[in-house]
C-alpha positions in Angstrom: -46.2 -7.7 15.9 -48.2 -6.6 18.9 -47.0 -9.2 21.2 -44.3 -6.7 21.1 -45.9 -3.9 22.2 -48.0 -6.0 24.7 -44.0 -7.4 26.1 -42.9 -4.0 26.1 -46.3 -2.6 28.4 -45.6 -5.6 30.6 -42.1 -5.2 31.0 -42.1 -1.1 32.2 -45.2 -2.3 34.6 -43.5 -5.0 36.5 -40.5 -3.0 36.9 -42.9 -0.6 38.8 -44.4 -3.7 40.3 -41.3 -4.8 41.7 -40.1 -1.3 43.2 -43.8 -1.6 45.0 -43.4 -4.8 46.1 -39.7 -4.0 47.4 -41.0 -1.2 49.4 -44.0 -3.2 50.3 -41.1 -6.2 51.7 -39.7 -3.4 54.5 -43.2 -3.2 56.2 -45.0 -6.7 55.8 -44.1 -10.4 55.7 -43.8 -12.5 52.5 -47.3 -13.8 51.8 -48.6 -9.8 52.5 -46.4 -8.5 49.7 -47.5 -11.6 47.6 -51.1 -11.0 48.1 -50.9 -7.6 47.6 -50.0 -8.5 44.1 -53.2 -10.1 43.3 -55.7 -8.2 46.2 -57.0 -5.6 44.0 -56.4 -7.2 40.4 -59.6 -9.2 40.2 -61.7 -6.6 40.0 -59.2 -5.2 37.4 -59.1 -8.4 35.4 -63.4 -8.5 35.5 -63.8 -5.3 34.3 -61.3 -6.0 31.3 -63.1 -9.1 30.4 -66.6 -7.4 30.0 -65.0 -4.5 28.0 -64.1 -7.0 25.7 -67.2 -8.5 25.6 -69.0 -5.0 24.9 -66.9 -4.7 22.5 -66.7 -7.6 20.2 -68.9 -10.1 21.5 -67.8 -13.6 21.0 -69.0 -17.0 22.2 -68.0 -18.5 25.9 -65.1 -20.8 26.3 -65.1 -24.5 26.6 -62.8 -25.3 29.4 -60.7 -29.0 29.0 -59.1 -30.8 32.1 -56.1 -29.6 30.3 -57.5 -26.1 30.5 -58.0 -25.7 34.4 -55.0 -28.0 34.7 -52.7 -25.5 33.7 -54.8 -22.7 35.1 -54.4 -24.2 39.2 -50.7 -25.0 38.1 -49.9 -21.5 37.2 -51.6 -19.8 39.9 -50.2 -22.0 42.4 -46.5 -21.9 41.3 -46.7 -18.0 40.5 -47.7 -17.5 43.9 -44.7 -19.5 44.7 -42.8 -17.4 42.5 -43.7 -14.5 43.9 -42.8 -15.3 47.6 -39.5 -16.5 46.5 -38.4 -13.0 44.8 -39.7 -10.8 47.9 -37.5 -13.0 49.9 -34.6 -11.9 47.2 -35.5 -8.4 47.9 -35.0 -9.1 51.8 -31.5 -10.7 50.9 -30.0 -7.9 48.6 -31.2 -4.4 47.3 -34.3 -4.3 44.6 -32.3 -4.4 41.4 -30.2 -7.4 42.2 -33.5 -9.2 43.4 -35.1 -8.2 40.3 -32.3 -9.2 38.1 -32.0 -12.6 39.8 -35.6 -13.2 39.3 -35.0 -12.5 35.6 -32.9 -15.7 34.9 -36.6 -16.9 33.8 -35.6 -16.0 30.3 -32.8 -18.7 29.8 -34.7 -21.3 32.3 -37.8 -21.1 30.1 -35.6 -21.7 26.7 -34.4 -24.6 28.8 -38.0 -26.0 29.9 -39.5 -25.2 26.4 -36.9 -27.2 24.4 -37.4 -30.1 27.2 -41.1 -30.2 27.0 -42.9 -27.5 25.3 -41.8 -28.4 21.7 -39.7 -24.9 21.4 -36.7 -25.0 19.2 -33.5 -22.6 19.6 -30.7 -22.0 17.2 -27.0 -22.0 18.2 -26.9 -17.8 18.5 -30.3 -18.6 20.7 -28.4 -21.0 22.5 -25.4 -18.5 23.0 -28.1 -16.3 24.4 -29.4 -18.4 27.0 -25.3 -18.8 28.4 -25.0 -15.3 28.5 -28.1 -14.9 30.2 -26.9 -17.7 32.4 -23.3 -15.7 33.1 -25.0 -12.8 34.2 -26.8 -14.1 36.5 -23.8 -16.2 38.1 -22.1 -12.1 38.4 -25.3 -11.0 40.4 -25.3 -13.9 43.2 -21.5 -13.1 43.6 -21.5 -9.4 43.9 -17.8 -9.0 45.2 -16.4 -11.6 43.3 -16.3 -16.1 43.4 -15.1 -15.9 47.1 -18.2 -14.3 47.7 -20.6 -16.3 46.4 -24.0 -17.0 48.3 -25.2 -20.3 47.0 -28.2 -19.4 49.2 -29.2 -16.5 46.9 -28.1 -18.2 43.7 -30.4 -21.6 44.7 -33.8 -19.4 45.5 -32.7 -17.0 42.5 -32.8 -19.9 40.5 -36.2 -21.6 42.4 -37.9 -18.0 41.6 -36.6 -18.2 38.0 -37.9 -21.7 37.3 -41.1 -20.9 38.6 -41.8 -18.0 36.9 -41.0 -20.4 33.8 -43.2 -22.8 34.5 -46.1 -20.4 35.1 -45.5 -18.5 32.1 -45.2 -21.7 30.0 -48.0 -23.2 31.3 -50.5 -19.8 30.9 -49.6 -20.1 27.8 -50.5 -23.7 27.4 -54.1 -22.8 28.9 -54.6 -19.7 26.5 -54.1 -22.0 23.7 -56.7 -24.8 24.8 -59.7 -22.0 24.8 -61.7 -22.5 21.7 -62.2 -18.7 21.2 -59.9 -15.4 19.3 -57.2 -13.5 21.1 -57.8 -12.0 23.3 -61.1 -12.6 24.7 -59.1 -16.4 25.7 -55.8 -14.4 27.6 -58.4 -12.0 29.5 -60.0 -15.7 30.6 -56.8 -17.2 31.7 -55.9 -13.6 33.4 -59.2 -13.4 35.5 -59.3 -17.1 36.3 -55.4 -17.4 37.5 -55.4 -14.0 39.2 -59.2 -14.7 41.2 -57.9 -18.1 42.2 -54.5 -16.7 43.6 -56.5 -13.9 45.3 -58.8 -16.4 46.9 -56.1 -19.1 48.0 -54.1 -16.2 49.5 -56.8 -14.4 51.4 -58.0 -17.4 52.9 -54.9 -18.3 54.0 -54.4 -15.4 55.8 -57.7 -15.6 57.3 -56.7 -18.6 58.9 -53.0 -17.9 59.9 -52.4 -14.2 59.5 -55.4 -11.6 60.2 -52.8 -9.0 61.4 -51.1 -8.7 58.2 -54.6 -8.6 56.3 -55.7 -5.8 58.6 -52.6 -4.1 57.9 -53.2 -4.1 54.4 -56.8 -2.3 54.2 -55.1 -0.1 56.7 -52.0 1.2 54.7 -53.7 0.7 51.2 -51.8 3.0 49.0 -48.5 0.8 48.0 -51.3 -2.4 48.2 -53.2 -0.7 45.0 -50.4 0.5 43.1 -48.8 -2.8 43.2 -51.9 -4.5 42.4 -52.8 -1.9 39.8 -49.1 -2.4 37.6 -49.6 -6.1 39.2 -52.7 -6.4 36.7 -51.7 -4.1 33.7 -48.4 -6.2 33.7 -50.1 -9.4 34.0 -52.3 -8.2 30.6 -49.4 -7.5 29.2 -47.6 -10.9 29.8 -51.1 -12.8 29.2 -51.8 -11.4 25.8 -48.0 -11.7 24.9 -47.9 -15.3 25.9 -51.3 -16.2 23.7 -49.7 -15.1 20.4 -45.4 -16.0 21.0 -44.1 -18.7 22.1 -42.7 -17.9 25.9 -38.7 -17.8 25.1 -39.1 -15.1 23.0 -41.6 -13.1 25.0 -39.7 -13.4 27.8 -36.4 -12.7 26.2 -37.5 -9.5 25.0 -39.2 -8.8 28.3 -35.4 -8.6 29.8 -35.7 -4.4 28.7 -37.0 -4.4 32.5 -33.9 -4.7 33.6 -33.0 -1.1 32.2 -36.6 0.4 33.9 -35.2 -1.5 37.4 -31.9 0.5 37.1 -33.5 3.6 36.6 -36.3 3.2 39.4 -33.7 1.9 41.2 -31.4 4.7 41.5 -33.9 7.3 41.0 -37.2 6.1 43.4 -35.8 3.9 45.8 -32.3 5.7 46.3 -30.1 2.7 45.8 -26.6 2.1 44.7 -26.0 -0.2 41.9 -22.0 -1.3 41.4 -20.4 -1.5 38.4 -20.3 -4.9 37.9 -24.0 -5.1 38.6 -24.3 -3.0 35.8 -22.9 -4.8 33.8 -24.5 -8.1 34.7 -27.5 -6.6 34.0 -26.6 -5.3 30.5 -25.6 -9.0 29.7 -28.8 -10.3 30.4 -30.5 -7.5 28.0 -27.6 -8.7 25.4 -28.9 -12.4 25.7 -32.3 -11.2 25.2 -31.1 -9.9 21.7 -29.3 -12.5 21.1 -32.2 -15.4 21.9 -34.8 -12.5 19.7 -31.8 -12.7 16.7 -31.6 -16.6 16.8 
């Protein structure tokens, strides 16, 4: 059962993650709060890696086209990911942005089932339209007239994507030819190095004000990267022994650490029927765990 525990370490660090990255969205553009996800999480990543190696030695992996495949895919679409949510932040306050971004749960069932050779039961099934129902509550915070099918479109773009990211890490985890969890701590360094690079030389080339800006005003830069990498681990090692649905449906107990940082860190009002909203998504995540 430690995928459990590794869910639950992930789950309490992205929340934190998020509040950082919210914060973060106030001062700099999208692709600075993105990169500052990654920036200081290589180094993070490396370190862990040759710990493991110290301390159980194993062989190296044998990487397939399949393997580095699914590697690119991932980096690139969780850096789109990423981008999509801070602009959800920018649109409404962190815990709505975070609890949009959480419809990943139900749209990786969905995506699994299709393509990934995952199987659901009907109460898993009833999980995923729960999931689903909360998230319709969120994009329409004072009721159906008020519905922003902007918000609810890149809500659901940032859901999918995380999906696809997290299905496909696990898809490259499983092609490595060595034991848990020397072959997550591979897929972690390779997808996190790769995004760093990408989005660094990007900037180089478009945006050297923001970059300056962040070696400037480093603090919120490491502690996002810093929760950025310890709930990456989490999500990586998860992800190499469960199938994604289940990690991820269990991972919807962030949605109780965003209320509470929420209210208590970043000072922001939460309405009732966000609330609630975000208790029904924790309720499909029982449900999809029960099924």
């Amino acid at each position: 059962m430690s995928w459990i525990l590794f869910t639950l370490l992930a789950a309490f660090s992205q929340s934190w993650r998020n509040a950082f990255q919210s914060r973060l969205s106030k001062e700099m553009n999208v692709t600075g709060v993105t990169l500052s996800r990654f920036l200081w999480a290589s180094p993070l990543a490396a370190f862990y890696l040759l710990s493991l190696y110290i301390y159980q030695p194993v062989s190296l992996p044998i990487f397939t086209t399949y393997s580095y495949l699914f590697i690119v895919g991932a980096s690139i679409m969780q850096i789109i990911a990423t981008g999509l949510m801070v602009v959800l932040f920018k649109q409404k306050n962190f815990a709505i942005g975070a609890g949009l971004a959480k419809s990943e749960a139900p749209v990786a069932a969905f995506l699994g089932v299709l393509f990934f050779g995952t199987s659901l039961s009907l109460l898993g099934w009833v999980g995923v339209a729960v999931g689903a129902i909360a998230v319709f509550m969120l994009s329409c915070p004072d009721g159906i007239r008020s519905l922003s099918l902007k918000t609810a479109l890149i809500g659901l773009a940032c859901s999918t994507s995380f999906a696809l990211t997290s299905l496909w890490i696990r898809e490259a985890s499983l092609t490595l030819d060595i034991p848990f969890p020397h072959r997550a701590a591979w897929v972690l360094l390779l997808v996190i190095t790769l995004q760093t690079l990408v989005l660094v030389a990007y900037m180089l080339v478009k945006d050297r004000s923001t970059l300056k800006t962040m070696f400037t005003k480093p603090k919120l830069v490491i502690m996002t990267s810093i929760t950025s990498f310890i709930g990456s681990l989490g999500w990586f090692s998860a992800m190499s022994l469960q199938t994604v649905p289940l990690v991820k449906t269990l991972g919807q107990v962030e949605v109780f650490f965003t209320m509470l940082i929420s209210l208590f860190w970043l000072k922001e009002r939460i309405k009732r029927k966000d609330i609630l909203a975000l208790i029904l998504i924790a309720i499909a995540a029982v449900l999809v765990m029960w099924q």
